[in-house]
C-alpha positions in Angstrom: -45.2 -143.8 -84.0 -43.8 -146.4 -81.9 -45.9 -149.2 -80.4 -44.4 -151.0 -77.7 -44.7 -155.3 -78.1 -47.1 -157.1 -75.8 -44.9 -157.0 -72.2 -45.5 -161.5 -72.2 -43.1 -161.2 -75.1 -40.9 -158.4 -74.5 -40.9 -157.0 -71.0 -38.0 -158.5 -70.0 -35.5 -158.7 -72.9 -36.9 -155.0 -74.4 -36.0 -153.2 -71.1 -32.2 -155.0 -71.4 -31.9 -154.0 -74.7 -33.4 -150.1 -74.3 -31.0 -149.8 -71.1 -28.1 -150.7 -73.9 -29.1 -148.4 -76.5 -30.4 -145.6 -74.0 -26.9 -146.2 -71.8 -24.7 -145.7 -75.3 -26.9 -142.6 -76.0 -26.5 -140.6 -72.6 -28.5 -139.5 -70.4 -30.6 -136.8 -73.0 -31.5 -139.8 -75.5 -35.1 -139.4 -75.6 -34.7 -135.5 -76.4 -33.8 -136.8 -80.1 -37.3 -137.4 -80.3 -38.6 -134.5 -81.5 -42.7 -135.2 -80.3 -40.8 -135.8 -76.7 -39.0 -133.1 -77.1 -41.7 -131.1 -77.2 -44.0 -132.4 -74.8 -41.6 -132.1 -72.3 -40.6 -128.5 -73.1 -44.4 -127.7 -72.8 -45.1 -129.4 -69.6 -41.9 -127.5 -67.9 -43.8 -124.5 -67.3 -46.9 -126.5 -65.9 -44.3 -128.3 -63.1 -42.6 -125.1 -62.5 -46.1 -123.2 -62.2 -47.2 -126.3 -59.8 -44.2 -126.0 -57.4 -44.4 -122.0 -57.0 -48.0 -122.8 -56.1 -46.9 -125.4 -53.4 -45.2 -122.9 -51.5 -47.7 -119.5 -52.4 -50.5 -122.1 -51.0 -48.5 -123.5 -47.9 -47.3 -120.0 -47.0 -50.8 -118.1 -47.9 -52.5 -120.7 -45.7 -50.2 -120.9 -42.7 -50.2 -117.0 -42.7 -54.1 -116.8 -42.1 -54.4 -119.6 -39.8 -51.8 -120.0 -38.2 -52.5 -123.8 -38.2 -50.3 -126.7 -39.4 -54.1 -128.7 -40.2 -54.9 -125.9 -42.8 -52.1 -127.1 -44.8 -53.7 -130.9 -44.5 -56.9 -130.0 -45.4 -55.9 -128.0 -48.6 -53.8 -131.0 -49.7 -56.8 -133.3 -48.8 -58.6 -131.2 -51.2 -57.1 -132.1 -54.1 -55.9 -135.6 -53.3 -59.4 -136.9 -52.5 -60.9 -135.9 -56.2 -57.5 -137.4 -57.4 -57.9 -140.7 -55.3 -62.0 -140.3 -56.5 -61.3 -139.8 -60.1 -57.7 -141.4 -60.9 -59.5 -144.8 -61.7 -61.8 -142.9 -64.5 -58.9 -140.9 -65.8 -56.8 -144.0 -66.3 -59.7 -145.2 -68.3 -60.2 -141.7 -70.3 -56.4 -141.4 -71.1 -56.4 -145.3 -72.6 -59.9 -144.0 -74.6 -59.4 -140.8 -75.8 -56.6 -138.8 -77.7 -54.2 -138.1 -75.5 -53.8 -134.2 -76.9 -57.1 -133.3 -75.7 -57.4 -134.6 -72.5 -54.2 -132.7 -71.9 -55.9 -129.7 -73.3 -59.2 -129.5 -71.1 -57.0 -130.7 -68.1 -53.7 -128.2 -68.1 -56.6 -125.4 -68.6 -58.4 -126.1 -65.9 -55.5 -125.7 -63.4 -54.4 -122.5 -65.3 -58.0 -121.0 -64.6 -58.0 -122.2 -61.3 -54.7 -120.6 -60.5 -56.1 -117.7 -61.9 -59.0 -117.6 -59.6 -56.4 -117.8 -56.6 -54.8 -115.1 -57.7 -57.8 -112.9 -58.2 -59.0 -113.8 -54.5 -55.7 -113.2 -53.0 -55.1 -109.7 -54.7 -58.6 -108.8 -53.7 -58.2 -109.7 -50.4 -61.1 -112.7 -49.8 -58.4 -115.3 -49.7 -59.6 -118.1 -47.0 -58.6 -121.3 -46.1 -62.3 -123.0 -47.7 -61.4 -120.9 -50.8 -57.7 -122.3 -50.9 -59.2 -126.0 -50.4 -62.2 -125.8 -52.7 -59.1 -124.7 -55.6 -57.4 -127.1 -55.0 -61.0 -129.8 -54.9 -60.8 -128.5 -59.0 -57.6 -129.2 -59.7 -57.2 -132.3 -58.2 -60.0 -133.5 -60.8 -57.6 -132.1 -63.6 -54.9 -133.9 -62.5 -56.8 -137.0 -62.0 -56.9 -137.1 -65.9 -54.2 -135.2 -66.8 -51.5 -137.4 -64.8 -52.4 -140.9 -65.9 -53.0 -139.2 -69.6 -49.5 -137.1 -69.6 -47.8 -140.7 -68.6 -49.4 -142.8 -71.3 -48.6 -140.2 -73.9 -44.6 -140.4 -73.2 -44.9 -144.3 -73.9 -46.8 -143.6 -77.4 -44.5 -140.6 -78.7 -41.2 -142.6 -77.7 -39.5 -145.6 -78.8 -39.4 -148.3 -76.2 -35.5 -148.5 -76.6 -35.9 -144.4 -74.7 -38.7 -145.2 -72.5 -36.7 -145.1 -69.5 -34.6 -142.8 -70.2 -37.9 -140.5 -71.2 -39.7 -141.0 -67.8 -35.9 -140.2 -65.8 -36.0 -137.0 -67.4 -39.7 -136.4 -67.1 -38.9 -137.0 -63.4 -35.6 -134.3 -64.0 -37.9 -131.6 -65.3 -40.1 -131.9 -62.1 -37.1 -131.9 -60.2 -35.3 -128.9 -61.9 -38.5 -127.3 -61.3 -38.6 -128.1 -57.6 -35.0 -126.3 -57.4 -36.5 -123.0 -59.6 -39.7 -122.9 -58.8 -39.4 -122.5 -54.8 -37.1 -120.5 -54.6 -38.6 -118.3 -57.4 -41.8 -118.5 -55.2 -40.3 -117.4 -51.6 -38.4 -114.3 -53.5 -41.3 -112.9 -54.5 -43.7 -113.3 -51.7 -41.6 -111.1 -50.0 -41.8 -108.3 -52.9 -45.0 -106.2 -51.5 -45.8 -105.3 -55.3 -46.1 -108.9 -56.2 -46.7 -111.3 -53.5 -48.4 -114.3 -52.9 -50.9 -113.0 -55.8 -48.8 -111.7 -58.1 -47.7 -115.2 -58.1 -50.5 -117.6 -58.5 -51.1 -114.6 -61.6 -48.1 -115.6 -62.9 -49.2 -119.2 -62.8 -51.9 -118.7 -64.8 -49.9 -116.9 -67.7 -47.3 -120.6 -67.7 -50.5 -122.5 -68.1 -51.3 -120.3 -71.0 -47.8 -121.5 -72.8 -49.1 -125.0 -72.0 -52.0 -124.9 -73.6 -50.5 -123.6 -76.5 -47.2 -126.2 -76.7 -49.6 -128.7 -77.0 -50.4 -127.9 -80.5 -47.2 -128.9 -82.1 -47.9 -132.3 -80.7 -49.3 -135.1 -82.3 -53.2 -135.4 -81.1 -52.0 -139.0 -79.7 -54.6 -142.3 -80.6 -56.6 -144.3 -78.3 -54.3 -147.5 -77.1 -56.7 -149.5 -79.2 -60.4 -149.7 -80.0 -62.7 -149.5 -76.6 -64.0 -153.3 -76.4 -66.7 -152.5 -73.8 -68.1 -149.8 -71.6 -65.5 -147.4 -69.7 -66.7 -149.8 -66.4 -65.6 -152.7 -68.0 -62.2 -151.4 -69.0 -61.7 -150.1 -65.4 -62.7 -153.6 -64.5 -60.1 -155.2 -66.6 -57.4 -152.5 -65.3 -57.8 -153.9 -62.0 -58.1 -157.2 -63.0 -54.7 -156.9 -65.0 -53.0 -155.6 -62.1 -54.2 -158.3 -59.4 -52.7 -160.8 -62.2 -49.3 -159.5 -62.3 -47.0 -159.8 -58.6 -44.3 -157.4 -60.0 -47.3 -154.9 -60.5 -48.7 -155.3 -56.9 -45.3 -155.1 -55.5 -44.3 -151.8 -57.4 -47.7 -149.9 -55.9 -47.4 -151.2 -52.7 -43.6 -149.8 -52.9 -45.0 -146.6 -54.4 -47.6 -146.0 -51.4 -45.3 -146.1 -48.0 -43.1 -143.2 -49.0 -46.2 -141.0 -49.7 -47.9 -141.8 -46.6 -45.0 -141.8 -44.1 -42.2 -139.8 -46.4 -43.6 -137.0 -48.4 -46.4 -135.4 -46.4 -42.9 -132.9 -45.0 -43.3 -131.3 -47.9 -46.6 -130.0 -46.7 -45.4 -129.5 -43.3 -42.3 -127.4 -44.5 -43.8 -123.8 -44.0 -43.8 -125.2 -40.0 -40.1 -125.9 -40.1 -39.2 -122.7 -42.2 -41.3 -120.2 -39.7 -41.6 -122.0 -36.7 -38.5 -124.7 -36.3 -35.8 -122.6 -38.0 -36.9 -119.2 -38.2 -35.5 -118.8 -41.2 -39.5 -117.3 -43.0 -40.3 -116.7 -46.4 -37.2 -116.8 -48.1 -35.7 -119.4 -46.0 -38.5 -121.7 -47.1 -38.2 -121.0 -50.5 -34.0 -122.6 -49.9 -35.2 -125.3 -48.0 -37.9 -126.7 -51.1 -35.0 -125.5 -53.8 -32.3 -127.5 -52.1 -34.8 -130.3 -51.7 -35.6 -130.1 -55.0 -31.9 -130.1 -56.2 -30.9 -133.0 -54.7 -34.2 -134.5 -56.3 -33.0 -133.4 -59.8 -29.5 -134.9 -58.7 -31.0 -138.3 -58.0 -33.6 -138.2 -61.2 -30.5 -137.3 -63.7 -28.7 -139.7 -61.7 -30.9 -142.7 -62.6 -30.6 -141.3 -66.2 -27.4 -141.7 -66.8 -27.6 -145.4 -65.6 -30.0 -146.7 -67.4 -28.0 -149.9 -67.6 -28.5 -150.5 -63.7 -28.4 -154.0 -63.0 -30.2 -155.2 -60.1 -33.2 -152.2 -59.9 -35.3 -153.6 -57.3 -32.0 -153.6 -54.8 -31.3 -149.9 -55.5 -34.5 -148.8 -55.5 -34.9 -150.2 -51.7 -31.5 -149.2 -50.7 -33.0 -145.4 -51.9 -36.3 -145.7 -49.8 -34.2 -146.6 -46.8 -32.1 -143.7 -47.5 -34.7 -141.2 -47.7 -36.0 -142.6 -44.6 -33.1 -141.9 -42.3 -32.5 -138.6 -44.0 -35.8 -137.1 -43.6 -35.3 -138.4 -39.9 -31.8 -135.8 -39.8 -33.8 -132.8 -41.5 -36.3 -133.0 -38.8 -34.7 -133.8 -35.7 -30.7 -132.5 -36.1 -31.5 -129.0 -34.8 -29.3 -126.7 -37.0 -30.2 -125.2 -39.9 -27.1 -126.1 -41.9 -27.3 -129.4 -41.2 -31.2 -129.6 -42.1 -29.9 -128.6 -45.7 -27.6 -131.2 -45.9 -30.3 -133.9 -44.9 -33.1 -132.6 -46.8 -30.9 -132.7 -50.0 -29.9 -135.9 -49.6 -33.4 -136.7 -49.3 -34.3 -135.4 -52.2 -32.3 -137.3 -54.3 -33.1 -140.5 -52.6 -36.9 -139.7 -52.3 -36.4 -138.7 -56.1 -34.4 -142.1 -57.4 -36.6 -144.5 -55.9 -39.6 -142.7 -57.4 -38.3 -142.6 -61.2 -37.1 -146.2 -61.0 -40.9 -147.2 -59.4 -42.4 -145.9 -62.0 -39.8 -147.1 -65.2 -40.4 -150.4 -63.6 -44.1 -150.2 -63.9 -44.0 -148.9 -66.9 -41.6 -151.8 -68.4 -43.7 -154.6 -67.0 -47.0 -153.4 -68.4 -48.9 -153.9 -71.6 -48.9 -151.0 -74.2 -52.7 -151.1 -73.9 -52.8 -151.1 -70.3 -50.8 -147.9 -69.6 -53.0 -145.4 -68.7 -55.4 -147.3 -66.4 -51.8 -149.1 -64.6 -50.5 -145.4 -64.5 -53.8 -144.4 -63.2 -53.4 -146.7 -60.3 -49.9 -145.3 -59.9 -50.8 -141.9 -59.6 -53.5 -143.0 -56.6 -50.8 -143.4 -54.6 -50.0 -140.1 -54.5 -53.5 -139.4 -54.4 -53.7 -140.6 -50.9 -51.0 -138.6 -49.6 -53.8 -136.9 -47.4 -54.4 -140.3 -45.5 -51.1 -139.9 -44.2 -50.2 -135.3 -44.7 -54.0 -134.9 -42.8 -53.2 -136.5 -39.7 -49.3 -135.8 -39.6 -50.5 -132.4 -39.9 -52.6 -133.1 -36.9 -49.4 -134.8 -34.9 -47.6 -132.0 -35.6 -49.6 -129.3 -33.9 -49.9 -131.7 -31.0 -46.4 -132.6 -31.0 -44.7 -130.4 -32.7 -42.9 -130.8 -36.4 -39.6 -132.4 -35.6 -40.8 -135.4 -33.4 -43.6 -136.0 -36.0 -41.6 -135.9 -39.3 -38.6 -137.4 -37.3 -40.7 -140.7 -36.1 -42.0 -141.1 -39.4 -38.9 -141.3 -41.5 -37.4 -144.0 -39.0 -40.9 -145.3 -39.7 -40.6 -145.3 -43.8 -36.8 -146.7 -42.9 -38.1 -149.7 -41.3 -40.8 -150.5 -43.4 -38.3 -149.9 -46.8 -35.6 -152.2 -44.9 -38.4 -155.1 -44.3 -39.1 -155.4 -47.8 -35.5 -155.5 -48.3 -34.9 -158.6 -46.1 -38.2 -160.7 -46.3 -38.4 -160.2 -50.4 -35.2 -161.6 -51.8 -37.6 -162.2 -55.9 -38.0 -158.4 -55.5 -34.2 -157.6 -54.7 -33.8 -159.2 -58.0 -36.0 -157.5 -59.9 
C-alpha cells in the first residue's frame, strides 16, 4: 500500500514528478489501480443516487410549498450537522479503518432515502420531514466525506493522486449529467414519481454497501497519540501553520457561499423563470453537470499544468460571470449555454482546490485537513438560506445574477493582490 512521504520533504518535487508520470499515463491512470478502481466504481451509484435526490427533494419541496425558503431550509438541514460534525469526522476517518466508517455512513443515507420514499408514496411527505432527512444524512456525510477522501490517498500511489481525485471529481460530475436528468424523467411518470425515486435511491445504496467489501479495510494514518480532542486540536493547529493551506479553504469557501447555492435555487428558474417544469429542470442540472464533467476530465488530462494557482483563479472568475448570464440573459437557450459553461468552470477550480490541498498536506493529516475542506461546503446554508430568502423578495434572476458578479469580483481580487498564490 502506498504511503505518501512527509509533504516538508516531498510536497513540492512529488506533485512535479506524479504530474509527469500521471501526464504520460492519460487521463484514466489511477484506474490501473485495481483498490481505486474499485472504490470508485462503488461510490458511482452513491453520487448518482445523491444527485437524483437533489432534484426529487428540490422539486418535492417546491411543489408543497410553493416557497423558494423551503429549499434553504432542507439544505440547512444537512449542512449544519455537516458544518457540526465535519471536525469529528476528519478525526474518525484519520482513527479508524477507513472501510467501516464508509460502511455505517453510505448505509445511513441509503436508509434515509428509503424513509423518504416510504413518506412520499404514503402521502405524509412535508417540508419538516424533508429537512429532518436530510438533518441524518448530513451527519453521514460529515464522516463519510472526509473518510471517502483520505481513503483515495492510502489505496493510490502518490505519482496518481491527482489524477485519482480529477476523476473522483469526473464521476460526480458524470453523475450530475445522468442523474438529473434521470430524476426529472421520472417525476413525471405517475407510476413512479418522486417516490419511486428516492426507492430507487435506496436500492444504489445497497450496491454500495456491498462494493465496499472487495476493498481493503484501509488502516488508521498512524497510531492515535492522544484523545480524539487533541488530534482535532493538532488538525487545526497544522492548518493555521501552513499559508498555502489557509489560502486554499479560504479559496474553497466564496464559491459555496456566493456561487453554488443556484443549485438549490434551480427548481425557481425551471418552474417559475423559464417555464420549462419537471423535465426542463432535469436538462438544466444535466447540462450543468456536463459541462462540470467537461471541466473535471479536463483538469485530468493536464495533470502537468504549470502555474495551478493562476488557472484555478482564472476558473472562479469564470464561473462567476457565467452564473451571472444563466440568471439574468432571459432566454432559455442561452441559460444552457451559460450554465454549462459554469459547470465546467465551477467544476475545474473545485478539483484543482482540492488536488492542491491534498498535495501540500501530510499523509497523516488527511482526513482532519479534508475534514476542514468539506466544511466549506458545509456552510453552503450560510449563504443558499438567505439567497433563498433574496430570491422570494427579489426574485431569482437579480439574486443569483448579483451574486455571480459578486463571486467574480471577489475571485479577481485574489487574482491581483496575491501574486505568491498566482504562482502556486
Amino acid at each position: 500500500m502506498a504511503v505518501r512521504r512527509h509533504a516538508s520533504e516531498s510536497t513540492a518535487p512529488a506533485s512535479d514528478a506524479g504530474a509527469v508520470v500521471a501526464e504520460r499515463q492519460g487521463p484514466f491512470a489511477a484506474f490501473r489501480e485495481r483498490p481505486y478502481r474499485i472504490l470508485w466504481l462503488g461510490m458511482l451509484p452513491s453520487m448518482l443516487a445523491m444527485q437524483m435526490g437533489q432534484v426529487a427533494v428540490g422539486y418535492v419541496a417546491y411543489t408543497i410549498s410553493g416557497e423558494a425558503t423551503a429549499l434553504g431550509w432542507i439544505s440547512a438541514g444537512s449542512g449544519v450537522p455537516m458544518l457540526v460534525f465535519s471536525l469529528i469526522g476528519g478525526v474518525v476517518a484519520d482513527r479508524m479503518p477507513k472501510r467501516t466508517v464508509l460502511f455505517f455512513t453510505q448505509s445511513t443515507i441509503g436508509l434515509a432515502a428509503l424513509v423518504n420514499a416510504v413518506l412520499v408514496i404514503t402521502g405524509k411527505i412535508e417540508v419538516w420531514h424533508l429537512i429532518a432527512v436530510s438533518a441524518v444524512q448530513g451527519i453521514a456525510f460529515a464522516f463519510n466525506m472526509p473518510t471517502r477522501q483520505a481513503f483515495v490517498a492510502e489505496i493510490v500511489s502518490p505519482a496518481r493522486l491527482m489524477n485519482a481525485i480529477a476523476l473522483n471529481n469526473a464521476g460526480m460530475n458524470m453523475s450530475r449529467v445522468v442523474g438529473p436528468a434521470l430524476a426529472g424523467s421520472l417525476i413525471a411518470v405517475p407510476f413512479i414519481g418522486a417516490g419511486g425515486i428516492f426507492a430507487l435511491m435506496a436500492a444504489m445504496y445497497v450496491i454500495v454497501v456491498l462494493m465496499l467489501f472487495l476493498l481493503p479495510p484501509g488502516r488508521p494514518a498512524r497510531a492515535p497519540r492522544g484523545t480524539g480532542l487533541s488530534e482535532l486540536k493538532a488538525g487545526l493547529r497544522y492548518v493555521w501553520q501552513h499559508p498555502i493551506l489557509r489560502m486554499l479553504l479560504a479559496l474553497a469557501t466564496v464559491p459555496v457561499l456566493l456561487g453554488l447555492p443556484y443549485v438549490q435555487v434551480m427548481p425557481v428558474f425551471a418552474i417559475d423563470v423559464y417555464e420549462v417544469g419537471s423535465e426542463g429542470l432535469g436538462t438544466l442540472m444535466a447540462v450543468n453537470g456536463l459541462g462540470a464533467l467537461a471541466g473535471s476530465l479536463g483538469i485530468a488530462s493536464a495533470t502537468g499544468l504549470g502555474r495551478k494557482g493562476l488557472v484555478q483563479l482564472s476558473l472562479g472568475l469564470m464561473f462567476g460571470l457565467a452564473l451571472a448570464v444563466f440568471a439574468l440573459g432571459g432566454s432559455y437557450p442561452l441559460a444552457l449555454v451559460a450554465i454549462a459553461i459554469a459547470g465546467a468552470a465551477s467544476s475545474g477550480y473545485a478539483t484543482l482546490n482540492s488536488t492542491l490541498i491534498m498535495h501540500h498536506t501530510e499523509h497523516e493529516f488527511h482526513g482532519r485537513v479534508m475534514s476542514l475542506y468539506m466544511m466549506t461546503f458545509a456552510i453552503m446554508p450560510l449563504g443558499t438560506v438567505p439567497i433563498s430568502w433574496l430570491v422570494d423578495q427579489f426574485g431569482a434572476p437579480i439574486t443569483i445574477g448579483v451574486a455571480g458578479f459578486l463571486l467574480a469580483a471577489i475571485i479577481g481580487s485574489v487574482a491581483v493582490l496575491s501574486p505568491t498564490y498566482r504562482r502556486v
